[in-house]
PADO-468253 format. One record per residue: residue number from 0; residue in one letter; y, z, x of N, C-alpha, C, O in turn. Coordinates in steps of 0.2 Angstrom, whole numbers, plus 5000, padded with zeros to 4 digits. Layout:
N
{resi->NUM, resn->a, n_Y->Y, n_Z->Z, n_X->X, ca_Y->Y, ca_Z->Z, ca_X->X, c_Y->Y, c_Z->Z, c_X->X, o_Y->Y, o_Z->Z, o_X->X} $
...
END
This chain:
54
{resi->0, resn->x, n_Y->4857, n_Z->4936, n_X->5048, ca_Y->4863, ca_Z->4938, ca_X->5051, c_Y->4867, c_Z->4942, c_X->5046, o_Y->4869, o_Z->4939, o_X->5041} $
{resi->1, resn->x, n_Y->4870, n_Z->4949, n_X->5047, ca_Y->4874, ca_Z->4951, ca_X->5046, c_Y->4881, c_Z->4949, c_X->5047, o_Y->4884, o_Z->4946, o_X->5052} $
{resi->2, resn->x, n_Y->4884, n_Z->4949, n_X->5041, ca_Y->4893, ca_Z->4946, ca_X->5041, c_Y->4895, c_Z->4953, c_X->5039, o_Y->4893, o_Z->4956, o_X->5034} $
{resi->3, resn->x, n_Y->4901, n_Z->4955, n_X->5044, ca_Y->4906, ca_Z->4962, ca_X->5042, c_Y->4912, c_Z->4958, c_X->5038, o_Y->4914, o_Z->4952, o_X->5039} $
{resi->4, resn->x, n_Y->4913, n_Z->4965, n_X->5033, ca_Y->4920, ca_Z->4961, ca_X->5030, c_Y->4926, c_Z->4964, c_X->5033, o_Y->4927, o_Z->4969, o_X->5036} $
{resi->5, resn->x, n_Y->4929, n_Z->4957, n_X->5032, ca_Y->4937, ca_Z->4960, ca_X->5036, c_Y->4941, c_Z->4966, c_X->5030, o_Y->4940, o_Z->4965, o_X->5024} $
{resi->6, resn->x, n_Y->4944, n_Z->4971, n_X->5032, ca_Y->4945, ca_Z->4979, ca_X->5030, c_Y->4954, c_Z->4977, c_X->5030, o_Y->4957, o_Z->4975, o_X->5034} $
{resi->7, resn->x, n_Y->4956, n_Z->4979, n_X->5024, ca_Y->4963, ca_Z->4979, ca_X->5025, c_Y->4967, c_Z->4987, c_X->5026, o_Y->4968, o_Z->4991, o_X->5021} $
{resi->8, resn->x, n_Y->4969, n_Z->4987, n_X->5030, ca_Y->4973, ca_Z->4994, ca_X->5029, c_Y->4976, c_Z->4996, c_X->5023, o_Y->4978, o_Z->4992, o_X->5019} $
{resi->9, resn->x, n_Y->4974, n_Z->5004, n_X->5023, ca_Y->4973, ca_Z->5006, ca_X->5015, c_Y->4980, c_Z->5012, c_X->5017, o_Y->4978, o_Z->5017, o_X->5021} $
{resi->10, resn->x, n_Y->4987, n_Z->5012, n_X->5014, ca_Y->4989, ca_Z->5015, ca_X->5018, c_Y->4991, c_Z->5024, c_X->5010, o_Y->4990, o_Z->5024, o_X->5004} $
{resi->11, resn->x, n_Y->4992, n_Z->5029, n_X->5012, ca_Y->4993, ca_Z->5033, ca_X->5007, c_Y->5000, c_Z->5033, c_X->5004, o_Y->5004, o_Z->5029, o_X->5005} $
{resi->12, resn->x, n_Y->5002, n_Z->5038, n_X->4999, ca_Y->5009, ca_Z->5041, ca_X->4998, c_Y->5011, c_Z->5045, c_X->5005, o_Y->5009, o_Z->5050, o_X->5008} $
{resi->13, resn->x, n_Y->5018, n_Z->5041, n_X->5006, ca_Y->5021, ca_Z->5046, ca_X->5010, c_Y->5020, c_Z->5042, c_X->5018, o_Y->5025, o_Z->5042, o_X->5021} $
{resi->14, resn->x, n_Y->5016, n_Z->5039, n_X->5019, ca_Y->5016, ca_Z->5033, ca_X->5025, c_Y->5024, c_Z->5031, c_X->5027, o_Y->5029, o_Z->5033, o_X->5025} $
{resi->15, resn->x, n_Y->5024, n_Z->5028, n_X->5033, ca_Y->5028, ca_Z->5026, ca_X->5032, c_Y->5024, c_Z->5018, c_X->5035, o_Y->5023, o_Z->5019, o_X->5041} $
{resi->16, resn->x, n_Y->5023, n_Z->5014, n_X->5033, ca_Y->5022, ca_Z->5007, ca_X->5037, c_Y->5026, c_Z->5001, c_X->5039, o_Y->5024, o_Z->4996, o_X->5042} $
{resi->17, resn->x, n_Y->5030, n_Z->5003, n_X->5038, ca_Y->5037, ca_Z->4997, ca_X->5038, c_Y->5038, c_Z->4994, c_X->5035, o_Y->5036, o_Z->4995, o_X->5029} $
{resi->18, resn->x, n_Y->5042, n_Z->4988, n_X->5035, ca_Y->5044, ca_Z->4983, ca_X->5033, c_Y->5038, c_Z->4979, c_X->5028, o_Y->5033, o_Z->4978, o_X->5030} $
{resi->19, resn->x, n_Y->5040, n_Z->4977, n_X->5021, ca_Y->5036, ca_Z->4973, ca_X->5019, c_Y->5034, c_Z->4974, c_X->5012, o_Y->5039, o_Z->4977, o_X->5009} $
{resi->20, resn->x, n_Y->5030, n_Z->4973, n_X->5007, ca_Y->5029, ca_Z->4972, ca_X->5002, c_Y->5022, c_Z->4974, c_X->5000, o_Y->5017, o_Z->4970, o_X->5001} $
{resi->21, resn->x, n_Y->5020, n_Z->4982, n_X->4997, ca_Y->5014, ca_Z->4983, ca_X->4995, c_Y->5012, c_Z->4982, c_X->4989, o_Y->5017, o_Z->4982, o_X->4985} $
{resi->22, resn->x, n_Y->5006, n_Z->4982, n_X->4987, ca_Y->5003, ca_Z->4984, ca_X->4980, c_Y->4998, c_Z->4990, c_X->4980, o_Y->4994, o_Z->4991, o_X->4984} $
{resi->23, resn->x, n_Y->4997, n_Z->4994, n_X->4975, ca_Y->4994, ca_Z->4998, ca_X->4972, c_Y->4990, c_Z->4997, c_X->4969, o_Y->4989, o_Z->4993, o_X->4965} $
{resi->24, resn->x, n_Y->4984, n_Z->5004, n_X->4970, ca_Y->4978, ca_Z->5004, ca_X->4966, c_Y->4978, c_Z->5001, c_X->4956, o_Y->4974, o_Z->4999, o_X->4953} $
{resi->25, resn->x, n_Y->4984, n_Z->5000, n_X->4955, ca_Y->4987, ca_Z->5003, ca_X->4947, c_Y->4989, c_Z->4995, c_X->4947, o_Y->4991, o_Z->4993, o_X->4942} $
{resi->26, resn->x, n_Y->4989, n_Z->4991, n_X->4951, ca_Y->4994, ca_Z->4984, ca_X->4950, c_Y->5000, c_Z->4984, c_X->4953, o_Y->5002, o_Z->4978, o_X->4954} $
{resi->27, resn->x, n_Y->5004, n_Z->4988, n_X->4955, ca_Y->5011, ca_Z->4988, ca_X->4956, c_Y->5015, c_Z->4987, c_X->4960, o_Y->5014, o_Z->4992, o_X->4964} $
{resi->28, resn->x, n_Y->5020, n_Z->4984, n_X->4962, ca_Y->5022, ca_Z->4983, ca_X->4969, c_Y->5028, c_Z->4985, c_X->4971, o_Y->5032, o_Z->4985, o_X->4967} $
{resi->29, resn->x, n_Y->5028, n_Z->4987, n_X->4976, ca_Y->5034, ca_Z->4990, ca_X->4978, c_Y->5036, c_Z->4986, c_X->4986, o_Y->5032, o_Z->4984, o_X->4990} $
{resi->30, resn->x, n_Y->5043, n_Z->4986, n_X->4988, ca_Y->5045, ca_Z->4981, ca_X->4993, c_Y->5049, c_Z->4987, c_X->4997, o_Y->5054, o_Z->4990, o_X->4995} $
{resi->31, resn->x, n_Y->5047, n_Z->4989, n_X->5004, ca_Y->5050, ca_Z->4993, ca_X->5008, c_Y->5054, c_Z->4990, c_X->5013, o_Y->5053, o_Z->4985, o_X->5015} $
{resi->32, resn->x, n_Y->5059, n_Z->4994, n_X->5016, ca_Y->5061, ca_Z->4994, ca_X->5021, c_Y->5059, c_Z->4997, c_X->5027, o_Y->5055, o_Z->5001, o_X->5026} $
{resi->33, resn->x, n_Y->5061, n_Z->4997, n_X->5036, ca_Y->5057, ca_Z->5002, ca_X->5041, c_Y->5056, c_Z->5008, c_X->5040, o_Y->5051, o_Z->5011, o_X->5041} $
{resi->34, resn->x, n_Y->5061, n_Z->5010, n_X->5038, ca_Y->5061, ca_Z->5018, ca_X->5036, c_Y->5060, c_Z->5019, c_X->5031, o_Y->5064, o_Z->5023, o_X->5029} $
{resi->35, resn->x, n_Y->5057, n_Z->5017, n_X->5027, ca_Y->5055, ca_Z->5020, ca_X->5020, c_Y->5048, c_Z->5022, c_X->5018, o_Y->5043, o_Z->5019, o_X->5021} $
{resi->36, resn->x, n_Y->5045, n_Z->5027, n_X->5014, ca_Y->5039, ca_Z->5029, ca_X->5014, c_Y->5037, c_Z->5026, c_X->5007, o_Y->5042, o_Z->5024, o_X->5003} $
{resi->37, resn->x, n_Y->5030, n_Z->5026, n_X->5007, ca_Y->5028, ca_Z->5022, ca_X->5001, c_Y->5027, c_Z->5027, c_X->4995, o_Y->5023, o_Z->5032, o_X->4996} $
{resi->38, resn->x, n_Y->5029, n_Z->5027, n_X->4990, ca_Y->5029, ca_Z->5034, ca_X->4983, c_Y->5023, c_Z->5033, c_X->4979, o_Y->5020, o_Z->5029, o_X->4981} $
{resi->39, resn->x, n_Y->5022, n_Z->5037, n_X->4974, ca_Y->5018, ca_Z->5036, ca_X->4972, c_Y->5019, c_Z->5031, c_X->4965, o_Y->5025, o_Z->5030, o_X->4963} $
{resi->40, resn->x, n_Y->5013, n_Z->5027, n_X->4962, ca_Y->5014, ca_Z->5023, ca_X->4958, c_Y->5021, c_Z->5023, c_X->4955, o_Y->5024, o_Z->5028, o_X->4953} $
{resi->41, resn->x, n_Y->5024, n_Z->5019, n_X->4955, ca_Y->5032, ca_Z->5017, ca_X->4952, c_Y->5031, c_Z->5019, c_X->4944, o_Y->5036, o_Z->5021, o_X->4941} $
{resi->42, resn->x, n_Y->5025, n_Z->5017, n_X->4939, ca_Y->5025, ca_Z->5018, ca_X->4934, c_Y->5021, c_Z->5024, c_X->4931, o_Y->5024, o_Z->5025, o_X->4926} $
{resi->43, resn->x, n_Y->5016, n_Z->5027, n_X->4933, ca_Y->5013, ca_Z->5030, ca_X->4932, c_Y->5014, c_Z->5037, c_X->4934, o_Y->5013, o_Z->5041, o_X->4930} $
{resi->44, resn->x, n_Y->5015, n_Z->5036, n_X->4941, ca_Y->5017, ca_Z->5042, ca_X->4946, c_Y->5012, c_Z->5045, c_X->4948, o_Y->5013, o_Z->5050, o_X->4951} $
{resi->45, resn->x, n_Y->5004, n_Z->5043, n_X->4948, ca_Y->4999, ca_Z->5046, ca_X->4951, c_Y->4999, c_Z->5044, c_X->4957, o_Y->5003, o_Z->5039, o_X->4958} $
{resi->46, resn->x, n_Y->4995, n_Z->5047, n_X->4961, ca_Y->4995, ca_Z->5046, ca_X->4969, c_Y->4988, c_Z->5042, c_X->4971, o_Y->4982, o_Z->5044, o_X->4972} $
{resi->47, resn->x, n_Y->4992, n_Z->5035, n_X->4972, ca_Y->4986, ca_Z->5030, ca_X->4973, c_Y->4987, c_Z->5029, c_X->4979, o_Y->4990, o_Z->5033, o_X->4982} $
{resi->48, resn->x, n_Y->4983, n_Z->5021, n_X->4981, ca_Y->4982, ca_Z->5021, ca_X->4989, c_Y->4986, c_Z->5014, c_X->4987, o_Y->4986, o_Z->5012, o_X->4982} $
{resi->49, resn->x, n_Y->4989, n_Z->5011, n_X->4995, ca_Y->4993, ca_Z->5005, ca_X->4994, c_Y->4991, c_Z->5001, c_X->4999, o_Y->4989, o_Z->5004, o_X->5004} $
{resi->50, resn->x, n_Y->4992, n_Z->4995, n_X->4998, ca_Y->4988, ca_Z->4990, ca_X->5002, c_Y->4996, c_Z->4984, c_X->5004, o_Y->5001, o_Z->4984, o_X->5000} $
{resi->51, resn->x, n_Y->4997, n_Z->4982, n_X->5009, ca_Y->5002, ca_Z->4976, ca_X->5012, c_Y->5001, c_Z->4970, c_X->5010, o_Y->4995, o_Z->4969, o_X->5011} $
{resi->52, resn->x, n_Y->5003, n_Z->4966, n_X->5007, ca_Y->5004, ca_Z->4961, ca_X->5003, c_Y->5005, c_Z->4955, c_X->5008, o_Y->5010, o_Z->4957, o_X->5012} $
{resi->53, resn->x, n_Y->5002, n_Z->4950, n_X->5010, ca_Y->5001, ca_Z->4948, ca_X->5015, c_Y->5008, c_Z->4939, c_X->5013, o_Y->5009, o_Z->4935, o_X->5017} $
END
């Protein structure tokens, strides 16, 4: 029996995904609001992928 894994939305810089609290490839999280876009690493500044923090 095949088991698929569940896939979490991987969202980029520049997104806008709403509301909510993500983390980054690098560790780091950042807490948005609906209009707000996700930036590149807050420390780093490279252009990671960010994930929604559940």
């Amino acid at each position: 029996m095949i088991r698929h894994k569940e896939v979490m939305p991987v969202f980029s810089i520049g997104a806008k995904p709403g509301k909510g609290k993500f983390l980054d490839a690098c560790g780091h999280t950042v807490q948005l609001e609906d209009d707000e876009a996700l930036p590149a690493c807050p420390q780093c500044a490279h252009e990671v992928r960010w994930w929604r923090l559940v």
